[in-house]
SERO-4910 file (N, C-alpha, C, O; in steps of 0.05 Angstrom, whole numbers):
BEGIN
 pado doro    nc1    nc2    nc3   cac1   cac2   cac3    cc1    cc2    cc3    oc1    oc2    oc3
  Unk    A   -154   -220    334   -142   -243    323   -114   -236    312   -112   -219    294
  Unk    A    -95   -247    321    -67   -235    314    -54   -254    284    -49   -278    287
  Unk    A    -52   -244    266    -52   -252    244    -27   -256    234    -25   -263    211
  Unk    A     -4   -253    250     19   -260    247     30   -299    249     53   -306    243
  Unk    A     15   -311    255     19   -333    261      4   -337    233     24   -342    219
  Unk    A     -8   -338    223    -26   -345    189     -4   -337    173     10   -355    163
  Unk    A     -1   -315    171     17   -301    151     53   -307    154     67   -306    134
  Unk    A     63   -311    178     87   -318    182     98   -333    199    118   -329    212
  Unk    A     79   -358    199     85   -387    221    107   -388    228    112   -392    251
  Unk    A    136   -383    202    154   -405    218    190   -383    208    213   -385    200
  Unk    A    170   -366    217    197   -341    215    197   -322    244    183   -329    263
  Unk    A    209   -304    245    216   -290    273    201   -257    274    206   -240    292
  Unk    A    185   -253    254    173   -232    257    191   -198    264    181   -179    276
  Unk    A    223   -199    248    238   -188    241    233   -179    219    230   -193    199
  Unk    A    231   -146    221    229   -137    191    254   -117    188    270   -103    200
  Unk    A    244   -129    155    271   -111    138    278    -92    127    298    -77    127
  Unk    A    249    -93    112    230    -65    102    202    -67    113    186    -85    121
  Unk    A    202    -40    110    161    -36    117    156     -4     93    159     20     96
  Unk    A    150    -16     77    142      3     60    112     25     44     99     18     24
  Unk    A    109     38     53     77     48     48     79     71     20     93     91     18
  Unk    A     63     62      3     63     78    -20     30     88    -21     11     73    -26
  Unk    A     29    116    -16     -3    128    -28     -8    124    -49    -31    117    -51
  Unk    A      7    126    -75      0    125    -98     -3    102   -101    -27    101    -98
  Unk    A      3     83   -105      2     52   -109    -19     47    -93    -34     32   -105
  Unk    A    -30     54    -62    -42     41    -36    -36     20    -27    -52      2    -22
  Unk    A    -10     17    -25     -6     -6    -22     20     -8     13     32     12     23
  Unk    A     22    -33     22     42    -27     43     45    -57     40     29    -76     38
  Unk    A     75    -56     40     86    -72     35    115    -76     55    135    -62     53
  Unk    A    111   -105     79    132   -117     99    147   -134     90    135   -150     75
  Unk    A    175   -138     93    192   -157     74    210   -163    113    225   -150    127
  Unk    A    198   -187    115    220   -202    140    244   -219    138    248   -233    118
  Unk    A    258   -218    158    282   -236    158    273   -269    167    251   -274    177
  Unk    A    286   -281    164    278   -311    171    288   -319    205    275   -334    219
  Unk    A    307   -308    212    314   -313    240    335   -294    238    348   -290    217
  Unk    A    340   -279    263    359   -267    273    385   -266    276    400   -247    279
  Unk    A    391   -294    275    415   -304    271    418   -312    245    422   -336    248
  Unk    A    419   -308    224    420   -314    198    406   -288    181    416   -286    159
  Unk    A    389   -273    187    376   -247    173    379   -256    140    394   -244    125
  Unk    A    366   -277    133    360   -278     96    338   -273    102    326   -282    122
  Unk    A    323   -251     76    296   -238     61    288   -263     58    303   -281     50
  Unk    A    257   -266     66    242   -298     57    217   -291     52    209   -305     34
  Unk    A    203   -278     57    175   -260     60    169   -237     59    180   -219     73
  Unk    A    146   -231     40    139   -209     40    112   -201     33    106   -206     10
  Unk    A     97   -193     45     66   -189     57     54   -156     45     64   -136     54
  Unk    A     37   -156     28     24   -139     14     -1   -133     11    -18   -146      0
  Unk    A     -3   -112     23    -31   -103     22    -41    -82      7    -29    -61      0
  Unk    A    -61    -88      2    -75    -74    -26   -100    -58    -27   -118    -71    -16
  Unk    A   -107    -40    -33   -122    -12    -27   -125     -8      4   -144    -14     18
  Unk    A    -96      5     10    -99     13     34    -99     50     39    -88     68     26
  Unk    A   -118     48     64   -124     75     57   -128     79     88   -123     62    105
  Unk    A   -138    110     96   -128    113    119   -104    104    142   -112     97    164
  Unk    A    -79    104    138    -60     93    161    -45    113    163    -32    128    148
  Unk    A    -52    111    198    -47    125    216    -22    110    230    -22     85    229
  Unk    A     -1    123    242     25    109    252     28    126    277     23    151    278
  Unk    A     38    108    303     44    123    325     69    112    327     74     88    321
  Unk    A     89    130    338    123    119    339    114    123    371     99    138    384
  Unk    A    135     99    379    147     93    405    166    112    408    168    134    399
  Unk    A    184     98    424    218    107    432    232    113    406    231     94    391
  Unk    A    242    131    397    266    124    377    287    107    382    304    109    399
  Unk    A    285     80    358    305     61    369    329     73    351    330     90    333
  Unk    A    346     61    362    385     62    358    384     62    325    362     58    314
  Unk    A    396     64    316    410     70    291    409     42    273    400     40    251
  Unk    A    422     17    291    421     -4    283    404    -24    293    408    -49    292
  Unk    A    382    -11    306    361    -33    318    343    -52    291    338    -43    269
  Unk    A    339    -71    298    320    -79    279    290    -86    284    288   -107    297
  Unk    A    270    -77    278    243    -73    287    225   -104    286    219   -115    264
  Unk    A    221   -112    304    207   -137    309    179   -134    298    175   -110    294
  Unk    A    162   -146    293    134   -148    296    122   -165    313    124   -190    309
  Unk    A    107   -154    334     91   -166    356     65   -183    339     59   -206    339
  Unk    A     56   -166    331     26   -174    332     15   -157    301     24   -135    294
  Unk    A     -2   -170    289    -16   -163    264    -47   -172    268    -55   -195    266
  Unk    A    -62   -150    273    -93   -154    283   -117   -147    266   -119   -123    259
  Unk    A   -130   -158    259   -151   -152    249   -172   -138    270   -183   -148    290
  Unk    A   -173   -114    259   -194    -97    279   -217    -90    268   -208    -89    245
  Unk    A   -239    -86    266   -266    -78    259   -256    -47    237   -248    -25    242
  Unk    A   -261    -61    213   -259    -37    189   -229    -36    184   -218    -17    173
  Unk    A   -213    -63    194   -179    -59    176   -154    -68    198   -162    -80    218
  Unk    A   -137    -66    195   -123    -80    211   -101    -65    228   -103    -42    222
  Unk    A    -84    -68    243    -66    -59    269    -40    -76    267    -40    -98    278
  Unk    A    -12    -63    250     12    -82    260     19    -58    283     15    -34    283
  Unk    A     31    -77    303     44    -71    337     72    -80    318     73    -97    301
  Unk    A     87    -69    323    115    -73    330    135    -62    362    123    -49    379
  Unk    A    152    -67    364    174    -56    385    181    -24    385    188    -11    405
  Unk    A    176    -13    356    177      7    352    155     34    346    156     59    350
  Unk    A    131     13    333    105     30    326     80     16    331     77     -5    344
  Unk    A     62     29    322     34     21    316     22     35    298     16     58    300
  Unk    A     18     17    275      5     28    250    -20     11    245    -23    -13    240
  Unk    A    -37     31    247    -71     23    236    -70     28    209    -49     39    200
  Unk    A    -88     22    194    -93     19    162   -124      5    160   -139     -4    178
  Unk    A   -127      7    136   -150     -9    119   -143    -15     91   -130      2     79
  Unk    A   -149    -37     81   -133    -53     64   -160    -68     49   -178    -73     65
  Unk    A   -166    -75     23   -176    -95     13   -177   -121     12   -195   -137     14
  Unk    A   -145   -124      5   -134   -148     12   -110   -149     22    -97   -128     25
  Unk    A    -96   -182     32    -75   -184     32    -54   -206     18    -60   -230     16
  Unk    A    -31   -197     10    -30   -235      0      4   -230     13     15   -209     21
  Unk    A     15   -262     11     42   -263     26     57   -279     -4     50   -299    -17
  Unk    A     72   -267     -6    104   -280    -22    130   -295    -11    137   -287     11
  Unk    A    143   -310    -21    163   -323    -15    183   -306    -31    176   -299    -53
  Unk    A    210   -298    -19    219   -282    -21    245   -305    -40    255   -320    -23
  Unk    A    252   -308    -60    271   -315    -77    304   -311    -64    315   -289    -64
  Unk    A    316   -332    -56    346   -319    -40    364   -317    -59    386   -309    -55
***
């Protein structure tokens, strides 16, 4: 079930940050609203996350900006796909914020 359409209906699945803290357990995505305009609007937080594993693709360009495909719920935690990676994790929860412009 790709969970990007729940969590970010009516944005472009452009991220800005992708941030993972062990100490905290936490991983935390902050997206742009459209491509053509790039304003911070969202930001998606997950909470006691533990095990994540990351596989890098291609090394993109210097100034690429990393899309997100797909956000899956998999049996025991979840899978973001991007253009550039694939990061598994397990998480307790998640919650989404509106990002203040």
């Amino acid at each position: 079930m790709n969970l990007l359409e729940e969590y970010i209906p009516d944005y472009s699945g452009h991220i800005a940050k992708l941030k993972y803290s062990v100490e905290k357990e936490t991983l935390e995505i902050v997206f742009f609203d459209r491509p053509e305009e790039f304003n911070i609007v969202l930001k998606l937080v997950f909470y006691g996350v533990k095990e994540l594993r990351e596989a890098e693709f291609e090394r993109p360009e210097d100034n690429c900006i990393e899309l997100a495909i797909g956000l899956d719920s998999v049996i025991g935690g979840y899978c973001l796909h991007t253009d550039q990676r694939e990061i598994h994790f397990q998480a307790n929860r998640v919650e989404s914020f509106s990002v203040d412009r």
